[in-house]
Structure formats: structure tokens, C-alpha cells
C-alpha positions as CSV (number, residue, x, y, z in Angstrom):
1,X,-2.3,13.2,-42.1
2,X,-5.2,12.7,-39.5
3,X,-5.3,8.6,-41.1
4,X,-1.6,8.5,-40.0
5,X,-1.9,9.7,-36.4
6,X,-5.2,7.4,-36.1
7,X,-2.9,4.2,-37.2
8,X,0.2,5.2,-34.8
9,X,-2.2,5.6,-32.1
10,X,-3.6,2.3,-32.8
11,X,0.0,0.7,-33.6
12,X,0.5,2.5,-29.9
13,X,-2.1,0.9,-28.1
14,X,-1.7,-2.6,-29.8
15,X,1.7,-2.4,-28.5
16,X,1.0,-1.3,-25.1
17,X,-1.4,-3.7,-24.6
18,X,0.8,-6.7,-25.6
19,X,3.4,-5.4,-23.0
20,X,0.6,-5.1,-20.6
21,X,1.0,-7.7,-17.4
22,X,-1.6,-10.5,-17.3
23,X,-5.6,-9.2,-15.7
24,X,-5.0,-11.4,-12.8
25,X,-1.0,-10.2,-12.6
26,X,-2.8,-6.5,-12.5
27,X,-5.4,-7.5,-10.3
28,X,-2.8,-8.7,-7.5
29,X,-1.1,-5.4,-8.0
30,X,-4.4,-3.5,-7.2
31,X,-5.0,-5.6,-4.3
32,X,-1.4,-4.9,-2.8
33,X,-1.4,-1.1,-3.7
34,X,-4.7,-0.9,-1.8
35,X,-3.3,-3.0,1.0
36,X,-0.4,-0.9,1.7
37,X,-2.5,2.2,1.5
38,X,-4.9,0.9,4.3
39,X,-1.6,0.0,6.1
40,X,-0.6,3.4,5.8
41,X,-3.7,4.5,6.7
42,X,-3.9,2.6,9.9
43,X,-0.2,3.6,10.8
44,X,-0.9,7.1,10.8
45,X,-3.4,6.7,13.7
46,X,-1.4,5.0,15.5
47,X,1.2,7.9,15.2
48,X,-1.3,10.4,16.4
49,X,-2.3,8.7,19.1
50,X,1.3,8.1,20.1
51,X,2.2,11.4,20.4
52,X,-1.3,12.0,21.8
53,X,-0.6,10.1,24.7
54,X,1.8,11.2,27.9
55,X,5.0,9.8,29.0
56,X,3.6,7.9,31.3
57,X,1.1,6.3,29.2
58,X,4.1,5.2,26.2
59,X,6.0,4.2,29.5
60,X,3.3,1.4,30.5
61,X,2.4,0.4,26.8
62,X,6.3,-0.3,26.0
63,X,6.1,-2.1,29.5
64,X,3.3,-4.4,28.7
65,X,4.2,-4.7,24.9
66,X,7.6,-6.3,25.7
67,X,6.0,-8.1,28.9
68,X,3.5,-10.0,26.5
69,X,6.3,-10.7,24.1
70,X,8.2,-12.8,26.7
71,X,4.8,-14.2,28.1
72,X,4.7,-16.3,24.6
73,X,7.6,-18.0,24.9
């Protein structure tokens, strides 16, 4: 019994691993997972800080933000 649970498991990974994406397929999924979690990372401070600041303050940074976005043009 135990020598037929050792082969499906092995018949399991053999197959999993075949299925499996190319290293450098998975490595580029690593890389963007990471990414994105750094992205998120950096957006929730800039949340809190958001609603750390007063009116006033959001008032003149949505000012200048769309001031510089005309600037460019």
C-alpha cells in the first residue's frame, strides 16, 4: 500500500511539473506580484497622508496637480 501512495505521489509531481510554466515565465510572475505589492504599498501612504492633510492643503495639491498637467502641453 505505502509503494502505491509513494508512486501516485511521484506520478503527481511528474505531472505537475510538466504543467508547470517555464523558470523564466515564473520568474516574471514573481517580479510582477512583487511589483504590484510595492505599488500597493506605496498607495497606501499616499492614502494616509491624504486624509492626513486639511482641505486646504488637498485644495492647493489638486490646484497645482492639474496646473502642471496643462504646463506640459
Amino acid at each position: 500500500m505505502a509503494e502505491v501512495m509513494r508512486l501516485r505521489s511521484a506520478e503527481i509531481s511528474k505531472r505537475t511539473k510538466e504543467r508547470m510554466a517555464d523558470p523564466e515565465v515564473r520568474q516574471r510572475i514573481r517580479e510582477g506580484m512583487q511589483a504590484a505589492s510595492d505599488e500597493a504599498a506605496e498607495v497606501k501612504m499616499l492614502r494616509a497622508a491624504w486624509l492626513a492633510a486639511s482641505p486646504a492643503a488637498r485644495t492647493k495639491f489638486l490646484i497645482e496637480l492639474t496646473r502642471a498637467g496643462t504646463d506640459q502641453q
